[in-house]
N, C-alpha and C positions, 0 to 999 in steps of 0.2 A: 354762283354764290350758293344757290339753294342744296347742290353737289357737296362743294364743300361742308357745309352743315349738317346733311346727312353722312358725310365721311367720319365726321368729328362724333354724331352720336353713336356710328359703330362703333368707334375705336374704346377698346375697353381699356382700362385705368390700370396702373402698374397694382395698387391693391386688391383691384377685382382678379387680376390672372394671380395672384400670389395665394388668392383663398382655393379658384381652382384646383391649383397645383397641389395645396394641400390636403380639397377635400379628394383628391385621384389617389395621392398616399395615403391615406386614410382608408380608403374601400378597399385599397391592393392588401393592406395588411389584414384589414377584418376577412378579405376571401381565402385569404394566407392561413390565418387564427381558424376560421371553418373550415377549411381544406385539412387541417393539422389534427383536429378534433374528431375531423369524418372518418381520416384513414385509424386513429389510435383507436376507433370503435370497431373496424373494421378486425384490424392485429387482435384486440379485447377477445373478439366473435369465434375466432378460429377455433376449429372443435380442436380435441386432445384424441391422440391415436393409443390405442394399446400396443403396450412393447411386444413383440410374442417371447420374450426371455426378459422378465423385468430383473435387474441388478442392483448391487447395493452404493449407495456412496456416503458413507460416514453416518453418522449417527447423528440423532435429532432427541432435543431434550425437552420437557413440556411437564404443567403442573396436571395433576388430577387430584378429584378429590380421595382423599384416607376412605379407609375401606370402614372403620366406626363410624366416621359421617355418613357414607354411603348408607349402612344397614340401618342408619335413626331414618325416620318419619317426614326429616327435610334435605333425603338427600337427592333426590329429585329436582328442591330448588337450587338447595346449591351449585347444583351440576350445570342447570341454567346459567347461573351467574357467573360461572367461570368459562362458559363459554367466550363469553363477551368480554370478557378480561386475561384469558389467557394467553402466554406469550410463547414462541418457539428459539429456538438457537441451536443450529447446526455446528458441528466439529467432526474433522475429520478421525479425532480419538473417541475412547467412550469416555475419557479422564474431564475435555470441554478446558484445558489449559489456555493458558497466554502468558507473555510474554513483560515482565516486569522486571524497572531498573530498581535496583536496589544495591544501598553500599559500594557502588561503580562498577557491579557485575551484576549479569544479567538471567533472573531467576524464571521459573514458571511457576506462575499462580493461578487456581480454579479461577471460572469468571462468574462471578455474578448471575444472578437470573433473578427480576422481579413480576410480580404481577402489572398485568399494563393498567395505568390510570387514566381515570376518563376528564377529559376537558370540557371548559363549561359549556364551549359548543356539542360536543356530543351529549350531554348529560340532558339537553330538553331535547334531541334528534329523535325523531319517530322511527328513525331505520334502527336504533342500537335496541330501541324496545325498553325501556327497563321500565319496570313497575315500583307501585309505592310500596310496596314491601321490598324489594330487590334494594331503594335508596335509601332504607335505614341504615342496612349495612355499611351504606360509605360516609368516609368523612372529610367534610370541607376544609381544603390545604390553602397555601400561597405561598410560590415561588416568585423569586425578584427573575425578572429578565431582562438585563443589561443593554439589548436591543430595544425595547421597548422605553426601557427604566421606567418601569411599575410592578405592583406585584399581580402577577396570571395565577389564577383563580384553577384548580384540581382537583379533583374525588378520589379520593382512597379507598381501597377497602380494609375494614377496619379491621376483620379474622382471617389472616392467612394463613394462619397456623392450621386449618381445615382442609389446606390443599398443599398435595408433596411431589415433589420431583420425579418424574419420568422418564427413564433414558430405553431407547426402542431405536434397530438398525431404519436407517434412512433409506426406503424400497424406494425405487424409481421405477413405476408403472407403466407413463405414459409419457407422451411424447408431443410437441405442438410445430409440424412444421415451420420452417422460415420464407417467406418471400422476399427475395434479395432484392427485387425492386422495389415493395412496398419500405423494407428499412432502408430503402437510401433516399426514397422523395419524405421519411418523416424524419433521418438524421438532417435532411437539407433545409427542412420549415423547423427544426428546432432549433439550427443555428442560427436562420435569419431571425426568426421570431426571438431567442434569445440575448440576442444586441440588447444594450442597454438604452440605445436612442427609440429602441424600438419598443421594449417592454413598456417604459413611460405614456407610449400613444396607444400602448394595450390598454393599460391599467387605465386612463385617463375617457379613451371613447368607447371601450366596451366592459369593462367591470365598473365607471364613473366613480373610483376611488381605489385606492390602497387595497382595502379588503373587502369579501367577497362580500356577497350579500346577505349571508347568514351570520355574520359575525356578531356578535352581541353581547356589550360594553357593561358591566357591572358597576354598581355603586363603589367608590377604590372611597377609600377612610382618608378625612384630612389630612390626619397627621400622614400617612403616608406618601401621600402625594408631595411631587417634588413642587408644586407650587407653591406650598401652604407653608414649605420648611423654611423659608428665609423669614418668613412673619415672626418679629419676635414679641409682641405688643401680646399682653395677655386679653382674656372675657375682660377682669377687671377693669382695666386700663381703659379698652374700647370704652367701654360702661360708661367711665368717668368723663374722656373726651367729648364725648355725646352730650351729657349733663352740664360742662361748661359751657359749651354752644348752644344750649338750651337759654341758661342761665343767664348769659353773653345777647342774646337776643330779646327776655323779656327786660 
């Protein structure tokens, strides 16, 4: 009898081996997520080798600042600021065409090139740097994002007209060997880690949410907000209702 009894308090419960089982998937994928992390620092680390015959391939386009900003007094700063905002775009022409439908034949048109905008997480970032004078310069945007459906908060900068296009052949220098083993155990942890049943027990036990941890949420205006828009009762109205329930009560 007393056998039986101690059989009975070994024997674990169908819900105690079901949380095992999950806290074991659980560590497999966190060693998974660190292992995936360690080798990408790893590929990061790789020095760059000098070519001994560096060669061209296509051309590369980039703002700089006018050469009248340059010779004033702030072109120093500015030169700073366009560090951090500047963008690049390769083309195998010096022309930087593309390919556009138009009237059901198919033309080429220049492309575009803008200054990069900063997001509201970079904009308080200690890595971007930017100073209180550097933030006059920009100015507070709002794009809708249909993913989100709200409007994401953006920094401008305000005088672009100070900085002009640069087109310079695209030298190839250097060189960063490949380790064909190392890309195939981090093509192998990007596919398993990239599963959808699995990203969910990423986000869930090792970021503990959606988004990272620097993310940070701005004050978004009533009216904007998709909560706020079905309310169709004005101040007034509340005002009133309040007042008869006042009234209703003494």
């Amino acid at each position: 009898m007393e056998n039986d009894n101690l059989l009975s308090y070994r024997l674990r419960s169908l819900r105690s081996r079901k949380r095992t089982i999950k806290k074991d998937v659980e560590k497999q994928i966190r060693r998974k997520y660190q292992r995936s992390n360690k080798l990408c620092d790893i590929k990061r680390n790789i020095p760059w080798i000098p070519l001994d015959e560096p060669y061209q391939r296509g051309f590369v386009r980039f703002f700089a600042v006018r050469e009248d900003v340059m010779r004033s007094k702030d072109g120093d700063f500015f030169e700073g600021i366009l560090k951090k905002i500047n963008t690049y775009m390769y083309s195998e022409s010096r022309q930087f065409l593309k390919k556009k439908k138009k009237s059901g034949r198919r033309i080429y048109v220049e492309r575009a090139q803008k200054l990069k905008n900063i997001s509201s997480c970079s904009w308080t970032d200690p890595k971007l740097g930017l100073t209180s004078r550097e933030r006059e310069y920009f100015l507070k945007q709002e794009e809708y994002c249909p993913f989100r459906k709200t409007y994401v908060p953006y920094y401008e900068f305000k005088e672009p007209w100070r900085f002009t296009l640069r087109t310079r052949p695209n030298m190839i220098t250097h060189y960063k060997p490949v380790d064909f083993q190392l890309e195939k155990e981090i093509a192998e942890l990007k596919s398993y880690l990239g599963q959808h049943k699995i990203t969910g027990i990423v986000n869930k036990t090792i970021y503990g949410r959606v988004f990272s941890w620097d993310t940070k949420t701005e004050d978004t205006d009533l009216i904007k907000n998709r909560k706020y828009i079905t309310c169709t009762m004005s101040a007034t109205e509340i005002a009133e209702s309040f007042l008869d329930d006042v009234s209703t009560i003494i």
